[in-house]
N, C-alpha and C positions, 0 to 999 in steps of 0.2 A: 522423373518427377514423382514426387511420393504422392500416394493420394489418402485422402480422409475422408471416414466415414465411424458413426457411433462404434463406439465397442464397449462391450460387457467387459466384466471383472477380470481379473487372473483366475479365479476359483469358479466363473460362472456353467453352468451347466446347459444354459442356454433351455430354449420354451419347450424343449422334447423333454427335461426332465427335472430333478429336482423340486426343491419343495417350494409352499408358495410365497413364499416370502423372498427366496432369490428371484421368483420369474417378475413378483411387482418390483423387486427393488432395479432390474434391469427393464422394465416397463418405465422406472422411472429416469433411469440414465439414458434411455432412448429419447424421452420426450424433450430431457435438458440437450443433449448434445444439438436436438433439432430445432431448439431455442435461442442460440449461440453463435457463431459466425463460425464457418463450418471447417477452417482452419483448426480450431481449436481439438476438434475431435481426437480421438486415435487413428493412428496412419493403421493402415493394414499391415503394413510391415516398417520394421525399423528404420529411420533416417543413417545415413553416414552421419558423422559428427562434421563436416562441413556443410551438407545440409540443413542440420541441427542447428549450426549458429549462423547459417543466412535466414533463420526460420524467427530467430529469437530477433537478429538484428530486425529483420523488416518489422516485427510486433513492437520493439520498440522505439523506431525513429516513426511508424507509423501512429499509433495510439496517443502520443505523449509530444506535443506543442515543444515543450520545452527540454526534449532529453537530448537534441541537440546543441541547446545552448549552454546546457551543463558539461556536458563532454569537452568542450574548448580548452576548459582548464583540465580534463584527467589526461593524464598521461597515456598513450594511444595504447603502448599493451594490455592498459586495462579495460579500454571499450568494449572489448567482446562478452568479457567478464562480468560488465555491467548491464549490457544486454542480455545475457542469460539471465541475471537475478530480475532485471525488471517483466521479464518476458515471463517468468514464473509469479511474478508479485500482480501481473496485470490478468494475468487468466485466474488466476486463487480468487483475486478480487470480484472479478465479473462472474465467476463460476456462484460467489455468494451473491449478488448484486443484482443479475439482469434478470434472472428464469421467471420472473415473479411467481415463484410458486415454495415456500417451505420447505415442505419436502423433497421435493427437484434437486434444489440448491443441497441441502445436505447429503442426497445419493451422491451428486456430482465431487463435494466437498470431501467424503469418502474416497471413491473413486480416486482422486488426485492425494491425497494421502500413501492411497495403499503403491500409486507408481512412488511416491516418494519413498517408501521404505523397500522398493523393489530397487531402487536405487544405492540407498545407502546398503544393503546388503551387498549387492554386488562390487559395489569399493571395497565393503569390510568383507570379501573374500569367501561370501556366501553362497554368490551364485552367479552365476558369469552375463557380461554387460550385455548379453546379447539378450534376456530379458527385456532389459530397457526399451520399451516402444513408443513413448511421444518423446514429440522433437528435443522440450524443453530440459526434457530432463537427458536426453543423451549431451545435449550438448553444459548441463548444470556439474553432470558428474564430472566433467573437466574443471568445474571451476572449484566444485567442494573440492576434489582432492587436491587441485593446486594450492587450496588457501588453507585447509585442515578447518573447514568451518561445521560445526556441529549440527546435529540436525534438528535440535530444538529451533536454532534460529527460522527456520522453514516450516516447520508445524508448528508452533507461535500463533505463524499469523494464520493459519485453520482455525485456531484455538476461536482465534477474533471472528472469522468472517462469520461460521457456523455459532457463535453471542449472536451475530446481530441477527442472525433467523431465531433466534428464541427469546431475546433479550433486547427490549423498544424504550424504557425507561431506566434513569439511573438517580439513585435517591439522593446521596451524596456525591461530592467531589470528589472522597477519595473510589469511590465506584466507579468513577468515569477513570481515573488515572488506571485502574486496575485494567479497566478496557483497553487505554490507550497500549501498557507495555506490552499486549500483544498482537496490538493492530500497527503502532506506530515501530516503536519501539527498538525491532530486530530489525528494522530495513536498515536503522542509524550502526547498530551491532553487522551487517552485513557488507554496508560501506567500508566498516573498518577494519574490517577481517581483510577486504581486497587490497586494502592499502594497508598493510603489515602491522594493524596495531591490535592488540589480543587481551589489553589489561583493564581491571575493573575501573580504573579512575575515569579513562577516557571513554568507556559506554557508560557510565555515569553521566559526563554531560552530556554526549549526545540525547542521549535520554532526556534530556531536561527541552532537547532543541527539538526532537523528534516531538515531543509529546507537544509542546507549544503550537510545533505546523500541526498536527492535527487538531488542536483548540481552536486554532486560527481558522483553517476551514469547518467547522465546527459552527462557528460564531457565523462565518460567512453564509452557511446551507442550512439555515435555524428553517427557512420555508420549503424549502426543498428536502429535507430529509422529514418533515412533518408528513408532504406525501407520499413518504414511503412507510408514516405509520412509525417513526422514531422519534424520541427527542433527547438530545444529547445533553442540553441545559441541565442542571443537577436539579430535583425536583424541591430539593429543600431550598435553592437559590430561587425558586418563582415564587415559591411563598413567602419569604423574606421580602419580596418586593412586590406582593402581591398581583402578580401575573398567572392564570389559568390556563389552563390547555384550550380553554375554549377561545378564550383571546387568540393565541398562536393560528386556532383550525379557521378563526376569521379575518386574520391579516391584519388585526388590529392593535396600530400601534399608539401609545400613550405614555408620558410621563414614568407610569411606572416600569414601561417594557424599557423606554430608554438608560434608566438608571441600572437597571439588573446587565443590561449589555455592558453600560458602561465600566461595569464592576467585573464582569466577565473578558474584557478587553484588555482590560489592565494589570489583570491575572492572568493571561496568557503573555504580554508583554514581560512580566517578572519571572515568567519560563524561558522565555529569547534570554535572555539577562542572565541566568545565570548558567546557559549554557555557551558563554559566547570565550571563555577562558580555552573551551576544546581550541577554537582556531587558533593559537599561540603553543598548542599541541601539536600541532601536527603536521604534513611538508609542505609547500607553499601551493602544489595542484588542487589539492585537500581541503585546504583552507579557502580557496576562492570559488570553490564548491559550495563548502560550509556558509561559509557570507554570504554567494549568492541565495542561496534558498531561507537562509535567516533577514535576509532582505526582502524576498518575496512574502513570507509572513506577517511580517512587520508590515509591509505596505498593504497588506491585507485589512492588518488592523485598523491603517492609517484611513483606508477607505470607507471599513464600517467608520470611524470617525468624523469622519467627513459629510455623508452623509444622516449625518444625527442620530447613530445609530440603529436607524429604521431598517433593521432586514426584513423585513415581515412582508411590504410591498416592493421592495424591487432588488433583487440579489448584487451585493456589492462583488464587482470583479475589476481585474487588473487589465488595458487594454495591450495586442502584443508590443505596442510602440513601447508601454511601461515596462514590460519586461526584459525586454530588450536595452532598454535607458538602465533597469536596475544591473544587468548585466555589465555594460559596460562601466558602469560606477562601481564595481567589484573589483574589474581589472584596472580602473584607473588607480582605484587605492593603492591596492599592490605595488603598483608600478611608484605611485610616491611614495610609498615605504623602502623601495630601493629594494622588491621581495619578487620583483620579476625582471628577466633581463631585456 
C-alpha cells in the first residue's frame, strides 16, 4: 500500500535551506495538500503502474455520479484510459477549486504542472520514468504515449483553473469563449485523441459541444459560483438587460434577470446545434457518449426553462432517475437507427 503525505518540489531545498521564497512557497503546498483529501498528495515513493490505475479508477467511479453511465457505451479497452484523464482533470480541478485560499491553489496548480512536465520528459527520453511520483501521472504516461496526445492538451486546462484564481468577471462573450477553450475545450480534444481521431474538423465541433456543457452549467451555477466571488454572465449581457451585480449578490429575481437568461439559454442551445454533426463523425461507442452528455446539457437548459428561468433562488438540477431516463433514450435511438446490435 503506497502511502501519502505533502511533498515539496523536485527543486525544493526543504526549511534548513534555501531562500525565502522557496521555503513560503513550500509553506504554501503544505497548507494545500492539508486542505485536500489526503489521497491526493504525493506518495513517498512511486506507485507501480497498476497501482497507478487502481488509483485513478477508484478517483474516478468515486467522485463522478455519472462516469459510470458513460462508460456503457466506450468500448472496455478504453476505460482505464479514461480514468486516467478524468483522475487528472478532477485533482487539476479541485487543486483550483476547494483550498479557498489564492495563493494555495496556484502553489498547488504549479506543483501539478512541474509532475506534468516531469512527465512528458521522461516519455520524450529526458529522464527516466522513475522520476514519476504521483499515481496519476504514472499511470497518465501510459496513456499519453499510447495515444501520442500533446501536452498542451493537459496544461490548457492549468492555463483555466489558475484564470479563475485571478480572473472573477468577463466583459464580453467572446471573453467567456476564450475561458471556455481552455477550461472546456481539451477534455472534448482528449476524448478524441483516445478514440483515434487527431483532425481539426472533428475538435472543431467538439468545441462547439464542449463549450455549450460548460455554458449550460454556467447558466445553471449563476448562484453558486456568485459565492465563490465569480460571474460568468458576460458583463455587457447584464447591462443590456439591465441586471446588476447587486441584484445577483440578493437572489433577486425579475423580469429583467428572466429575459438575459432567456437569451443566454438560447445561445448555449445554438452551441449543442452546431456541434451535433461530430456524432455522424465518429464510431458508434463515441457517438452515444457524445449524445448522451449533449443530452444532459440540453436538459440542463430544458430545466432552467422550466422553471422560469429563476436560478437565482433555487439551482436547477437533473434528478439521477433523469439521467438515467436520458441515458437510456441514447441507447434506445441507436438501437432504432439499426447503429447498435
Amino acid at each position: 500500500m503506497t502511502s501519502f503525505v505533502p511533498s515539496p518540489g523536485p527543486n525544493s531545498t526543504g526549511s534548513s535551506g534555501g531562500d525565502q521564497d522557496s521555503i513560503d512557497k513550500e509553506k504554501l503546498l503544505a497548507r494545500g495538500w492539508a486542505s485536500l483529501p489526503p489521497e491526493y498528495a504525493f506518495p513517498v515513493s512511486a506507485p507501480s503502474l497498476e497501482e497507478a490505475r487502481r488509483y485513478c479508477m477508484r478517483l474516478a467511479t468515486s467522485h463522478y455520479e455519472n462516469f459510470s453511465v458513460a462508460t456503457w457505451f466506450l468500448p472496455k479497452h478504453l476505460h482505464q484510459h479514461f480514468f486516467n484523464i478524468y483522475a487528472y482533470c478532477r485533482i487539476s480541478d479541485d487543486l483550483g477549486d476547494e483550498t479557498g485560499d489564492t495563493q494555495v491553489s496556484l502553489a498547488l496548480l504549479d506543483r501539478w504542472e512541474q509532475e506534468l512536465s516531469v512527465t512528458y520528459s521522461a516519455i520524450e527520453g529526458a529522464g527516466g520514468t522513475s522520476a514519476i511520483r504521483h499515481p496519476v501521472f504514472v499511470a497518465l504516461a501510459d496513456t499519453i504515449q499510447s495515444f501520442a496526445i500533446p501536452r498542451h492538451e493537459f496544461s490548457d486546462l492549468l492555463v483555466a483553473f489558475r484564470q479563475d484564481q485571478t480572473v472573477t468577471r468577463y466583459e464580453t462573450f467572446d471573453d467567456l469563449l476564450g475561458y471556455c477553450k481552455n477550461s472546456a475545450n481539451p477534455v472534448g480534444h482528449l476524448v478524441l485523441y483516445l478514440c483515434g481521431y487527431k483532425d481539426d474538423e472533428r475538435q472543431q465541433l467538439s468545441d462547439y459541444t464542449c463549450t455549450a456543457l460548460q455554458l449550460a452549467n454556467f447558466w445553471q451555477d449563476v448562484s453558486v459560483d456568485w459565492k465563490k466571488g465569480r460571474i460568468y454572465l458576460p458583463l455587457e449581457d447584464l447591462r443590456r438587460y439591465g441586471v446588476s451585480e447587486d441584484q445577483l449578490a440578493e437572489g433577486r429575481f425579475n423580469s429583467q434577470f428572466r429575459e438575459l437568461m432567456r437569451f443566454e439559454v438560447e445561445r448555449a442551445r445554438q452551441w449543442f446545434d452546431r456541434g451535433l454533426p461530430l456524432v455522424k463523425m465518429v464510431n458508434r461507442s463515441l457517438a452515444l457518449d457524445l449524445e448522451l452528455f449533449s443530452r444532459g446539457g440540453l436538459a440542463i437548459l430544458q430545466a432552467i426553462e422550466e422553471q422560469d428561468y429563476d436560478v437565482l433562488t433555487r439551482r436547477p438540477s437533473l434528478s439521477k432517475l433523469r439521467k438515467v431516463e436520458l441515458a437510456f433514450r441514447a441507447l434506445a435511438g441507436r438501437i432504432a437507427l439499426g447503429r447498435v446490435g
